[in-house]
N, C-alpha and C positions, 0 to 999 in steps of 0.2 A: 805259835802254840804247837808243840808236838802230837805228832799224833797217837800218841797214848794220853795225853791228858785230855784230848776230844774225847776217846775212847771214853775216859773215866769219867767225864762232863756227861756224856749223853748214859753213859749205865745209871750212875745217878738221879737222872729223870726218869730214867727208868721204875727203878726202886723208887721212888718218890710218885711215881703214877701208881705201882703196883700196892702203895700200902694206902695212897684214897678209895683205887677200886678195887681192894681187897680180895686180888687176885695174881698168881706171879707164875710165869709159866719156865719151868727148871727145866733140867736133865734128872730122869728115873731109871733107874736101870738102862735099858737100851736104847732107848728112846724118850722125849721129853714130855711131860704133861704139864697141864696146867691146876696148880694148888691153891685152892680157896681157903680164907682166914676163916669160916664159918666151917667149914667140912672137916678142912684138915691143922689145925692151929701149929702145930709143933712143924710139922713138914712147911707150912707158907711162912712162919718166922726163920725157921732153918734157913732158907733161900734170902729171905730178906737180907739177914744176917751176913752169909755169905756173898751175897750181890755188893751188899753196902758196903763190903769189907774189900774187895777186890777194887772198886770205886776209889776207893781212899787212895788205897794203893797203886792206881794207874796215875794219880794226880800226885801225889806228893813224892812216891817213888821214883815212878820210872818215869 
């Protein structure tokens, strides 16, 4: 297994921990914070989005 599809293995559980506990911790401007599905809905599915999307792409890509 290369090491970008670990990569993409373990982002995955990632995203997949961050949408049970409904919390995902991004990049903001210059620094990262962490966005809640109750607080912030549009910014915590953005990340999701993105995360799971980059995921995909470590595994069947690269």
């Amino acid at each position: 297994m290369s090491a970008f599809k670990s990569l993409g293995l373990m982002l995955g559980v990632y995203v997949a921990y961050s949408v049970v506990t409904g919390a995902v911790y991004a990049r903001h401007r210059m620094r990262g914070r962490t966005f809640r599905r109750e607080d912030e809905p549009v910014a915590y599915w953005s990340a999701i989005v993105a995360y799971g999307a980059l995921a995909l792409m470590l595994v069947f890509i690269f």
